[in-house]
N, C-alpha and C positions, 0 to 999 in steps of 0.2 A: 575686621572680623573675617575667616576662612570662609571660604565658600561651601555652600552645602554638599556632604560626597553624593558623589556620582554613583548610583546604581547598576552597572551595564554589566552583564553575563556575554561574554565572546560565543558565535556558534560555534560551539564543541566540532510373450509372441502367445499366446492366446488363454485364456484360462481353460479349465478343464470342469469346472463349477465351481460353487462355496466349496470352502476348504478345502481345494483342491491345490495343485503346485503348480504355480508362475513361472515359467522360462524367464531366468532372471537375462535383461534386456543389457545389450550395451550402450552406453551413455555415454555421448562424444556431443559436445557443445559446439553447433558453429559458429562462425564467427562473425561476432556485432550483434550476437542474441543476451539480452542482460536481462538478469534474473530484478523482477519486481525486489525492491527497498522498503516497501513502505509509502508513507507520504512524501510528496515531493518538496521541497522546501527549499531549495538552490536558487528559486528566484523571488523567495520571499522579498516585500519591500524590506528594507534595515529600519521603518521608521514608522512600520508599526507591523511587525511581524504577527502571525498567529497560526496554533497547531492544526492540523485538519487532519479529523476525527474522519476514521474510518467506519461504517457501524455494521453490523453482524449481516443489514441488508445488502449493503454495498460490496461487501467484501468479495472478491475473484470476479468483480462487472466494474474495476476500477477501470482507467486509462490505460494505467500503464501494464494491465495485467492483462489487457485487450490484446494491446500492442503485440507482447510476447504473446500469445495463443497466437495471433494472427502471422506472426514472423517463423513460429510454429510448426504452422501447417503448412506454411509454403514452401520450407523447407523440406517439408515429410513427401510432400507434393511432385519438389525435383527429386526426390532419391524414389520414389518409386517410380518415376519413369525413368529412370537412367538405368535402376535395375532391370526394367521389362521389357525395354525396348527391344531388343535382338530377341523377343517372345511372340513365336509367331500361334500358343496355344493360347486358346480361348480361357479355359479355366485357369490359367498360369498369368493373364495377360493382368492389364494395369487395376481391373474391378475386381479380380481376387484378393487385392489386398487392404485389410482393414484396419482403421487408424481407431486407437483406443483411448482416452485420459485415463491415464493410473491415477489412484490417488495412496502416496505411503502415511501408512498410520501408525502411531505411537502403541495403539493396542485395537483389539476388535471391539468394536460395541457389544454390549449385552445380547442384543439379537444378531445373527449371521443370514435374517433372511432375504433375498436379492431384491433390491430395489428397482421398481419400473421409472421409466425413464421415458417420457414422452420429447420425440423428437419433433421438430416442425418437417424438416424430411425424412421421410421415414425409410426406415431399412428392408430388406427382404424378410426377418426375423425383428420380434421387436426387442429392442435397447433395455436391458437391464445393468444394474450396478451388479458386481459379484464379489463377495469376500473372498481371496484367496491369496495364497502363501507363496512367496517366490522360491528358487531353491537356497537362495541363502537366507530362508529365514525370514524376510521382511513382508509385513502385514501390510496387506495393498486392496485396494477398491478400484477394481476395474472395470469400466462402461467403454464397449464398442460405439462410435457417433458416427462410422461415417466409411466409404471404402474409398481409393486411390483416381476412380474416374469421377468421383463427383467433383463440382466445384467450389474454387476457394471461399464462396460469399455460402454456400450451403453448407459447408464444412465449421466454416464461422460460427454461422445459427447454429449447431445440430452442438458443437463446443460451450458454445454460451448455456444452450439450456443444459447441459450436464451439469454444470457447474453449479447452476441456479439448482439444481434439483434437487443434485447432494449437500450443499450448502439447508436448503430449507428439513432434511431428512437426516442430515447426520450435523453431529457435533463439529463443526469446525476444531475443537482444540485439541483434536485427536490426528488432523493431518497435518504433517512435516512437511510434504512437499506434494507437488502435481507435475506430470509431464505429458506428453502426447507421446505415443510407439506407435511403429508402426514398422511389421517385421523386424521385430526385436533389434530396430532402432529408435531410441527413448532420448524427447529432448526437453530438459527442462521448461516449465511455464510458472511455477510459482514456488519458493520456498522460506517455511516456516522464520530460519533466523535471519535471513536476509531483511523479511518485513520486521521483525521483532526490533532488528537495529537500527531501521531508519524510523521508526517509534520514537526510539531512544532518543536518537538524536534531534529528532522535534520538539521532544521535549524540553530538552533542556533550553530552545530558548527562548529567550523573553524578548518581548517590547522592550524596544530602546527609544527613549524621545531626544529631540536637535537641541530645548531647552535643558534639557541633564547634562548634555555636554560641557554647554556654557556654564553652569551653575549658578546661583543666586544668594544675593547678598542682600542682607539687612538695612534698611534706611537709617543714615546719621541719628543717632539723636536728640540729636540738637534740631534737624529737621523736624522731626516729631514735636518737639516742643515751639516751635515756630508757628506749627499747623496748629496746637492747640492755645497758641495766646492770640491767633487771626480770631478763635471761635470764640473764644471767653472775653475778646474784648468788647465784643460789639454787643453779648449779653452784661456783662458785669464789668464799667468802668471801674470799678475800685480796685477789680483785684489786676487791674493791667500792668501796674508799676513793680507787683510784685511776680507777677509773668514774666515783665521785664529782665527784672535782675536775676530769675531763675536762668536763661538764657542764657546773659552773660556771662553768668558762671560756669554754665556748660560749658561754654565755646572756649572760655579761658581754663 
């Protein structure tokens, strides 16, 4: 008799208010900064794999969405002291510059009105979200969290709760992406089809078990019949002769 098949799937620069115009930023990735996937899955076991579920609370307080904010800022961190340094003016120096999360959107929500935004270190003005338009057109939610002389572990906090706050105030299914700017240098932290694809690919796979591999096969049955002339003899001598030559005939 064949073995039973085998089931295995392979792994596959400042707003001006609401509605107002965004200096559209430039966007230069550096390097070893990787934009969030999704779930992580690369070191799933092979031998009993399973998906992880991202849920609406968790979403942009992942890992690996940390990571990126963190590698973020640090970077936004060296470019504005490298810009300031030969700044020997006060208002020009390294705290005049303010580090923002954009967030770009698929369309405006229903309401355009600015969202407050409670930082854990707070700013000289307080932190609002602002609906406004870049000059090419793109719908973006931008929240100041932080300026160029604070530090990295404040910068972090002051990132996180933006996140948190827009996440609990606005629709997620509305933002495409998120970056940090900061003098209209803007670096990626999270974007929409990147995580949609490593979804994908979570999904598609399944638990694989070591016993599927092997396959399984059905017992002789004449074996079968062996096992039930042990049982019927020792209740019913009579029919044991006739257990007998059922057997026989099996086996011949």
């Amino acid at each position: 008799m064949a073995p039973a098949a085998v089931s295995a799937v392979p792994p596959a620069s400042q707003p001006c208010g609401a509605g107002g115009v965004f200096p559209e930023a430039d966007l230069r990735i550096p390097l070893g900064l990787a934009l969030t996937r999704g779930p992580d899955v690369s070191n799933s076991s092979p031998v009993n794999s399973s998906v992880v579920i991202i849920t609406k609370e968790e979403l942009w307080s992942d890992a690996s969405t940390k990571g990126n904010i963190a590698k973020t800022i640090r970077a936004l961190r060296l470019y504005v002291l490298k810009q300031t340094a030969s700044t020997t003016s006060k208002f020009l120096g390294v705290g005049s510059k303010t580090m923002s999360m954009v967030f770009t959107l698929k369309k405006f929500p229903s309401s355009l009105k600015a969202l407050p935004i409670p930082l854990p270190y707070t700013l000289p003005q307080p932190a609002e979200g602002l609906f406004v338009k870049t000059a090419k057109g793109k719908k973006v939610l931008s929240v100041q969290f932080g300026r160029g002389d604070m530090e990295e572990d404040a910068l972090m906090k002051n990132a996180m709760a933006v996140t948190s706050a827009v996440r609990k105030s606005l629709d997620t299914k509305l933002v495409r992406e998120i970056a940090a700017d900061v003098d209209r240098l803007a670096l990626p932290v999270w974007n929409r089809k990147q995580w949609d694809r490593g979804k994908r690919k979570a999904a598609v796979k399944s638990p694989r078990r070591n016993d599927a591999k092997k396959g399984s096969m059905a017992p002789p049955c004449w074996l079968e019949a062996s096992r039930l002339l042990k049982t019927t003899t020792a209740s019913a001598p009579a029919f044991s002769a006739a257990a007998t030559g059922m057997v026989i005939l099996i086996m011949s």
